[in-house]
N, C-alpha and C positions, 0 to 999 in steps of 0.2 A: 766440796767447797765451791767448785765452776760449776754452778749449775745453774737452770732457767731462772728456779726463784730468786738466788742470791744477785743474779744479775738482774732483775727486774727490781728489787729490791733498794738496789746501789743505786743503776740508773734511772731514777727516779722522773717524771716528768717535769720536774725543774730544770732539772741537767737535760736532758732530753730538749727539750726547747733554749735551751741555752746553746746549746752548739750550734743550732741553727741560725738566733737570732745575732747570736754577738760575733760569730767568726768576720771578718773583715772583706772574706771572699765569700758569697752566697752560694748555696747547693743548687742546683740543678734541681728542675720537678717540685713537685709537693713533697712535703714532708711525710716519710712514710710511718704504719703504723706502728708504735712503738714494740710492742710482744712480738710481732710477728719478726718482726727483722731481730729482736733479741733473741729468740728462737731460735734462729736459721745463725745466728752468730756461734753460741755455744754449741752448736748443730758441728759447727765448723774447726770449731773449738776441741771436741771428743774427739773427733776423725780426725785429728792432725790434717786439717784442710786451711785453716786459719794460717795467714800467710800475711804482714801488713804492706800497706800499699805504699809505691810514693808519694810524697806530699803531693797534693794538689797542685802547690805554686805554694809562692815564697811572697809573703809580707817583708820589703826592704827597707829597713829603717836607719836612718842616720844616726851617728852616737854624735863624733865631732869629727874637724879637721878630716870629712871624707871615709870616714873609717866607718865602712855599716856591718849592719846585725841582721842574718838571715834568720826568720822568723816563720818556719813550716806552717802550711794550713795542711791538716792528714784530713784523709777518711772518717766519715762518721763511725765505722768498725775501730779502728785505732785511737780514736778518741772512748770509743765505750769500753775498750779493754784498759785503755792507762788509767781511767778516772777507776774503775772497778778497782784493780791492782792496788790501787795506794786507799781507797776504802776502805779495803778489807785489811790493808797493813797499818793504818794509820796513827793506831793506838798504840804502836810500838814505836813508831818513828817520829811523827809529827807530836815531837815535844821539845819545849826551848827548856834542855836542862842545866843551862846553865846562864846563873843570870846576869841581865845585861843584853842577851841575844833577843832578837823578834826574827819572827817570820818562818817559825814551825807550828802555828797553829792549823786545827783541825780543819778536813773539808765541813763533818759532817756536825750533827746538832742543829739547835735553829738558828736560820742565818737569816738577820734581819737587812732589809733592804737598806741602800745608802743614797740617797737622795742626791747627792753631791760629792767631786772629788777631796772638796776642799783643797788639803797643801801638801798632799801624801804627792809627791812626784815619781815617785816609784812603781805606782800602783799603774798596774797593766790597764792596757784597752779592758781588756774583755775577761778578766779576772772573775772566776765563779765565786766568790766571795769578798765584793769589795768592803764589807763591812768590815772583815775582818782585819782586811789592810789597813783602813781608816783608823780600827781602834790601836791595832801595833804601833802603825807610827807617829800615834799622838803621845804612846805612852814611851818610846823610843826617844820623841822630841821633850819631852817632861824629864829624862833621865837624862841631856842634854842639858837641859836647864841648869837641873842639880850640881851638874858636872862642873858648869860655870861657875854655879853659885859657893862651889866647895873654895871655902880659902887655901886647902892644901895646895890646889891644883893653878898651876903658874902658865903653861905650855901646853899645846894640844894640836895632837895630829891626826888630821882625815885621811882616811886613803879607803880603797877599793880592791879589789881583785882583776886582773886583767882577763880577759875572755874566760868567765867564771863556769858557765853553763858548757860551754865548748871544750872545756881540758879536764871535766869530770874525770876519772878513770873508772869503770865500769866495770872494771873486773874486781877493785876494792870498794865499790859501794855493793856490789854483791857478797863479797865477804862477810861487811859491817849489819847487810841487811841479812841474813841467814842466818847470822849469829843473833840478832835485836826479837826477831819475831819466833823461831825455833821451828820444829820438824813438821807442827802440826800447818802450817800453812808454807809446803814447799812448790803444791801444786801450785800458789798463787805465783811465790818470788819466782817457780820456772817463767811462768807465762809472761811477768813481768820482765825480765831482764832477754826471755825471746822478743819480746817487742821492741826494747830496749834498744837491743843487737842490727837489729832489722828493716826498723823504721826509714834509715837513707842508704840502704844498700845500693840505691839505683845510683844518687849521688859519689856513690866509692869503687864506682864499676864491681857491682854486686858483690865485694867482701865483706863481712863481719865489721860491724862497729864496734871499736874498742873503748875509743874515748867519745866523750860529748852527749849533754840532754838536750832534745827538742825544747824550744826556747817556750813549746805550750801554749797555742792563741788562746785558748778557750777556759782551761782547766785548773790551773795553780798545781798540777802534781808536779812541773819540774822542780817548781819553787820546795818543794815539802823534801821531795829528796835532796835536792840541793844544800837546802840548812841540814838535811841529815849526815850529810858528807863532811860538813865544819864542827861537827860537837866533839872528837876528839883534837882539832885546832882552840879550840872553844878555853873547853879545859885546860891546856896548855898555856893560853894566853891571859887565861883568868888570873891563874895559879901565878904568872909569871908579875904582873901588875899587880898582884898584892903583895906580894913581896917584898912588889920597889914602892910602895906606899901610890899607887897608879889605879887609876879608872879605866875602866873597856868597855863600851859598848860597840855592836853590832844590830844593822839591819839587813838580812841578806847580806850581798857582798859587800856594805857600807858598813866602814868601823871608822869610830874613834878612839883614841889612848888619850886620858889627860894624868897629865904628870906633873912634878914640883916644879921642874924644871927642864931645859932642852936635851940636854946631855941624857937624862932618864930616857924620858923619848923616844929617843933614836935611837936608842938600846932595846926599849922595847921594840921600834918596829923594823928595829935586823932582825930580834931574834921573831918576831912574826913571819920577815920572809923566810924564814929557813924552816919553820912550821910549816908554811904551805908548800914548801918547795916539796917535803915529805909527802906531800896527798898529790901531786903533780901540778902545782899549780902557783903563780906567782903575783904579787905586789903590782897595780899599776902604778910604776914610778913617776910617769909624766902627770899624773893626775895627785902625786899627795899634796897638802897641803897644810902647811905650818902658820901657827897663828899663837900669839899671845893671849891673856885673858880678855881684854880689851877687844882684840880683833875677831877673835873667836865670836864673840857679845855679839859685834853688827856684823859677821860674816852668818850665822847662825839668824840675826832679825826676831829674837827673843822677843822684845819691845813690839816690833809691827803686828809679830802672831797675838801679843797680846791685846791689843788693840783691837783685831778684826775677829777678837772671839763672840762678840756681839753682831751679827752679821748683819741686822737690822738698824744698828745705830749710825747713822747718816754721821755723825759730829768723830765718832773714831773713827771712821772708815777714811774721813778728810784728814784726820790727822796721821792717821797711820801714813796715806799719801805723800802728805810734803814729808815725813823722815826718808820715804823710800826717795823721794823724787833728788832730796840732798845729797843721798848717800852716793845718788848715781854720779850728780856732778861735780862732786869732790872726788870719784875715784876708788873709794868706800869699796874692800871686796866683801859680796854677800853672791849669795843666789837669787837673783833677780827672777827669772822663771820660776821659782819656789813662789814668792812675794805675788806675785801677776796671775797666777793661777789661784791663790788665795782672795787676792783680789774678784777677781771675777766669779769667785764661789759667795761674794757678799752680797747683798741690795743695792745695786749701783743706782737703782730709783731714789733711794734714800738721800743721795748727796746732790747738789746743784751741778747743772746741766754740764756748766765748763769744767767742772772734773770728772767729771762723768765721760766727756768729751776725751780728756787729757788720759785719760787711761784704758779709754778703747784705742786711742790712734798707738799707744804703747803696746797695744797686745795686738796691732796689728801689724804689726813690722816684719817683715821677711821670716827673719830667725825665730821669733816667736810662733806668728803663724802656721808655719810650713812644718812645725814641730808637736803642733797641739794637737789635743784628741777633737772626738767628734762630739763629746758634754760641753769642750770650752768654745768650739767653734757657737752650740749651740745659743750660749750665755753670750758669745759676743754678738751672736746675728739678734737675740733677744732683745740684748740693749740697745744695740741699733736703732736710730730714729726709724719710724715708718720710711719718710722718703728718702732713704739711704739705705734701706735696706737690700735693694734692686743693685747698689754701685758695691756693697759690700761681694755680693755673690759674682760680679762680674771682675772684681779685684783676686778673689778666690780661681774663678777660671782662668784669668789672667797668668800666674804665679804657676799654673799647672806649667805653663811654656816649658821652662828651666829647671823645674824642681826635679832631681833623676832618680830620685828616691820614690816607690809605689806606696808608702804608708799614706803619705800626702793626700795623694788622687783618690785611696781608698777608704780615708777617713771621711773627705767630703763626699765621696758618692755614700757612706751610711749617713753622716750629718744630712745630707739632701732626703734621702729613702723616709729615716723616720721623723723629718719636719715638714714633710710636703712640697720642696722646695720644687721651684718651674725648673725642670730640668735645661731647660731653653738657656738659662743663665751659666749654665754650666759644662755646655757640649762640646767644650774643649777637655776636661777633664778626662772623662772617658775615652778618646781619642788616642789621647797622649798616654795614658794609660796602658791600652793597645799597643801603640807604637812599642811601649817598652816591655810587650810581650809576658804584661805581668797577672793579664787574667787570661780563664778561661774559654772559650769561644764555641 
């Protein structure tokens, strides 16, 4: 099953040039050639010589209120044994069996290219298959919709998982996984859960990892196991919401319940916490959030997405605008960062200059900025007047000052790399960067 072919086979030169192009940290040298290092990998592999490394360096990224998310960049060896591993498992695992859930789709088949984030906010940097993300959670936000549109349903709670990837238990998603795929691929799930184990030993003063997935810059395999870890939650919570006459969906660690009423609710999502408390893992309470049918409507921004499904139409794009622009100064709770990232995935040529204006200077705000990837940086420097262009990248280095998070600095230094940008505008960046000891050297 580990052998030269299947490994050449898997890491395909898509994926192959993927790790190099998208990780957030750049590799050292030329890129080498692909069979020969595949070779010398499974080489290493047979002889119990295969040993994984530690991360390179840590992508830091902000969640909120200061609270960040360490984000491994590994070895190009560690990256080609995880993405193999779940390859070769994936037709066992990577399935959304129960519905309602997204986010156990496959790596493999053909994956077409995605042009734009659009409004999928969840959807990684450097995600090996963003198409696939794009189409989940459109069809996620459509089951959304319905949820609204259901007259059963009165009351509705969002909530998440708190440090979902990080309180994995790995000694039961090896269980669940031995049991899903069966004997004939034991040689893979060993290899896979040795990596598993291994991957931060250097981080735990070289003991055994027990709990926690690599958060995955490049790959989407945590993602895959992850929803495989929630399909007996899944079932439970499905089962449990029909019952009560209740709706469930999930994205990843984002769920909602819509129910008759509040008292249902909040029956369902006690007995949800006690469901994950069983898999080791728990409810984030500070983040749920309760909403009526009404609130749910414009916290959700149904209406605006509908609007900006024409992404060419200069006349919806303005109107979607002033509902957004109302919503904010009445107080109106929605996800604004959802709406502004949509935004900016439309034809902002299409609309007159002073909204055009009125919603760059909104995406360029501290919180916005300092948070985007290196596609929205791209659309906002795009739209950019010519001769502002030069003030926008100086505002960009600017913000480097204070910002103490490395995703920032390392987003604009790839937004610079693949637009040509004069790095001259930017030689704070990199600096600061340095100081916080968060690249290579």
């Amino acid at each position: 099953m580990i052998t030269f072919d299947n490994f050449k086979k898997h890491i395909g030169q898509r994926f192959w040039k993927h790790i190099h192009k998208e990780t957030l940290i750049p590799y050292m040298g030329n890129i080498p050639a692909r069979d020969s290092f595949l070779k010398q990998l499974c080489k290493d592999i047979e002889k119990m010589k295969y040993v994984p490394a530690p991360p390179r360096s840590y992508v830091v990224s902000h969640k909120q209120n200061l609270v960040v998310r360490f984000i491994p960049t590994l070895a190009k060896e560690d990256y080609c044994v995880y993405f193999f591993c779940i390859k070769c498992l994936e037709d066992e695992i990577a399935e959304n069996r129960v519905r309602g859930t997204y986010g156990g789709w496959k790596l493999g088949g053909r994956i077409r290219r995605l042009e734009n984030f659009d409004d999928a906010p969840s959807i990684p940097d450097n995600s090996y298959n963003r198409f696939a993300w794009k189409q989940a959670w459109t069809e996620y936000q459509r089951k959304a919709f319905l949820l609204h549109r259901n007259s059963s349903y009165d009351f509705f709670i969002v909530f998440d998982i708190a440090n979902f990837y990080d309180s994995i238990r790995l000694r039961r998603l090896e269980i669940l996984t031995r049991a899903a795929v069966g004997k004939e691929k034991t040689q893979v799930v060993n290899l896979l859960f040795y990596f598993l184990s291994n991957w931060g030993k250097r981080d735990l003063n070289y003991e055994r990892q027990n709990i926690g997935l690599p958060q995955d810059e490049v790959g989407d395999c945590s993602r895959i196991l992850a929803n495989f870890y929630l399909q007996d939650y899944d079932r439970a919570l499905s089962t449990i919401c029909s019952d009560r006459n209740s709706g469930y969906l999930r994205y990843a660690d984002d769920q909602i319940v819509a129910s008759p009423d509040e008292k249902t609710a909040k029956e369902i999502m006690f007995f949800a916490s006690k469901e994950l408390t069983k898999l080791g893992l728990n409810l984030n309470a500070s983040k749920a959030k309760f909403f009526s049918k009404n609130e749910f409507n414009t916290y959700w921004s149904f209406d605006i997405f509908k609007l900006l499904e024409e992404q060419n139409n200069g006349k919806k794009i303005q109107e979607a605008w002033k509902t957004y622009k109302e919503r904010i100064s009445n107080g109106v709770k929605l996800k604004p960062d959802t709406v502004l990232r949509r935004l900016l995935s439309c034809n902002l040529n299409r609309v007159p200059k002073e909204t055009r204006e009125e919603i760059l200077t909104v995406s360029k705000e501290r919180e916005f900025i300092t948070t985007a990837n290196d596609y929205y940086l791209k659309r906002i420097y795009g739209f950019t007047e010519r001769g502002k262009k030069n003030e926008f990248l100086q505002y960009l280095n600017g913000l480097s000052d204070d910002v103490l998070f490395n995703q920032y600095h390392l987003r604009v230094m790839k937004f610079a790399r693949e637009n040509r940008v004069d790095k001259k505008y930017l030689n704070k960046v990199k600096t600061n960067l340095v100081k916080l000891n968060d690249i290579n050297q």
